[in-house]
Steps between C-alpha positions, in 0.01 A plus 500: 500500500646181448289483123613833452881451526522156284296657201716851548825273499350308165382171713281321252345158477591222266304165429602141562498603874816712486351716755622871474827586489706824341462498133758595242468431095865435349523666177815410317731685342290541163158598720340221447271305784449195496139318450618173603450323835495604856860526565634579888854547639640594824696819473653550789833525359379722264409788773873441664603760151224709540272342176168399717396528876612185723132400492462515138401153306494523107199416347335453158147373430326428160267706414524785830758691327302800415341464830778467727671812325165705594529390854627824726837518589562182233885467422617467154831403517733557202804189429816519320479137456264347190203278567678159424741581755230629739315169443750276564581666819198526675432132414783399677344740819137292442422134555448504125727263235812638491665633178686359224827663418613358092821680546721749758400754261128442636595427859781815550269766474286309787749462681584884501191610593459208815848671586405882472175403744698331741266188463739246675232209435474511115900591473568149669279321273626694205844433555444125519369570168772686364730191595281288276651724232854391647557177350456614116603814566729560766738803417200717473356374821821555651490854374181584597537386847827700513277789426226422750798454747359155579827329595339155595357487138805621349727193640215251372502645135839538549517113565278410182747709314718157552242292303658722163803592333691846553439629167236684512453798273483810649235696279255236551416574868431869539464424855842496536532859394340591811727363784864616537789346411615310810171340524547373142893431580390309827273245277766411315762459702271281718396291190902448370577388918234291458619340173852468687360302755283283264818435278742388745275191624624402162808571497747421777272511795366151568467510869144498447490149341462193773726189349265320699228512282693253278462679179616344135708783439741402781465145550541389172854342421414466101390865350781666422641753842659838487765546603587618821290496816211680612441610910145388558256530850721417786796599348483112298732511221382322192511490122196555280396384167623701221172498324371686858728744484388635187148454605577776783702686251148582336294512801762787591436667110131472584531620848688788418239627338198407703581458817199318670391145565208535285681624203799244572196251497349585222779519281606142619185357389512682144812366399536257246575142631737477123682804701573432817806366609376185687412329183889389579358358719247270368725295337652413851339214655572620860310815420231460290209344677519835736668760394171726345364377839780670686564762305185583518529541881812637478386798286221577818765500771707732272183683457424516840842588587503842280220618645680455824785655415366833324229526813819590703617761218331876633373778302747752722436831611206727552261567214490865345205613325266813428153455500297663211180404649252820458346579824315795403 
């Protein structure tokens, strides 16, 4: 009896020592199988929509294709999604190499599919993936996650979105086109309070800066000051260097636009040593045997200090979205 009901319920055998299990044969959307290698998933989450039974495990064997399909009570089971997608899913279900996604264009579709089967496993490893994609392109990450309603995601693409100017052009990221207009309001708002923030540790707001630290830019009584004085940590009043304060008057330009450490760093370390404003400074012979040394230092506590100070800046509210995911 027990024979009887596994080969009525399509129980069939498969080699390497798989055992025997319930066998289904994917075809994808344009009906072809596929003669590759044995390929097995879990699909629990699948039967939660009513796809496959709770006991079901997908399975595809080289060569037992015609075979399996002559088996009684053999499911064929028909897929919307194609077999690259298909692939790539059930090798992140099977202690197999996992794939390779070139572009979001290659991982989205995944992505969908891990979503419409309820396959919590493969989503968290996918979106780690999809934050890859964040830090050369992280508008349309941002987007996407929007979509997905993946809020956690959201803030961190939101927070690579810092590493770039505003000016992004619309018509280039048709993933905007597919969340609503306060999402898309909200990222820039949070990326021009974030530039605020950056560009008044330039500015007026010195606090951060220890006079202890004994840097050139204050101590020295030869470069030529400002005029007026500055309110630094502790509330110490002193008067910087004027070839400082238009340093910071570009490290605000730059920040404005960018407003991350890295960026800030980067920038720092591209610019011309003919351009930069300490090269007043060289020519002083209280400064010059440190002052690349310190400003150097300098330009990672500033660094360090942005980050700080946009970490504490909030994407606000809740996020709206409508998911286009086909469950059917």
């Amino acid at each position: 009896m027990q024979s009887e009901n596994k080969q009525s319920s399509g129980a069939c055998s498969g080699g390497g020592g798989l055992g025997e299990y319930m066998c289904y044969l994917l075809r994808q959307q344009h009906g072809v199988h596929w003669p590759d290698i044995i390929r097995i998933a879990p699909m629990a989450s699948i039967a939660s929509i009513g796809i496959l039974p709770i006991t079901s495990i997908v399975v595809h064997y080289k060569g037992l294709i015609e075979a399996l399909q002559e088996k009684s009570g053999f499911a064929d089971v028909p897929m919307s999604e194609d077999s690259a997608v298909l692939d790539s899913l059930l090798r992140l279900c099977y202690p197999t190499r996992d794939p390779e996604f070139e572009s979001l264009e290659k991982l989205r579709p995944v992505m969908e599919a891990a979503m419409k089967f309820l396959m919590e496993e493969p989503l968290r490893r996918l979106k780690e993936r999809l934050l890859i994609f964040a830090v050369e392109s992280p508008i349309r990450v941002y987007a996407i996650a929007i979509k997905c309603g993946w809020e956690e995601e959201a803030r961190k693409a939101a927070r690579c979105c810092l590493n770039y100017s505003i000016d992004w052009n619309e018509s280039d990221i048709p993933e905007l086109h597919e969340i609503n207009g306060v999402a898309y309001h909200r990222i820039l708002d949070y990326h021009r309070q974030c530039s605020a923030a950056a560009k008044d540790l330039c500015s007026d707001s010195y606090q951060w800066i220890d006079t202890q630290e004994q840097w050139a830019f204050l101590e020295c009584g030869i470069c030529i000051a400002t005029q007026g004085q500055q309110i630094f940590k502790d509330n110490v009043r002193r008067t910087p260097r004027g070839w400082w304060t238009i340093y910071m008057g570009m490290f605000g330009v730059w920040l404005g636009s960018g407003p991350s450490g890295a960026t800030f760093i980067k920038a720092s370390q591209t610019w011309p040593i003919d351009d930069k404003p300490e090269i007043e400074a060289m020519t002083c012979k209280t400064c010059k045997g440190k002052i690349h040394r310190q400003m150097a230092a300098f330009s990672k506590k500033l660094a360090a200090e942005v980050d700080r100070v946009t970490a504490q800046v909030c994407l606000h509210g809740e996020y709206y979205y409508q998911s286009t995911v086909d469950t059917n």
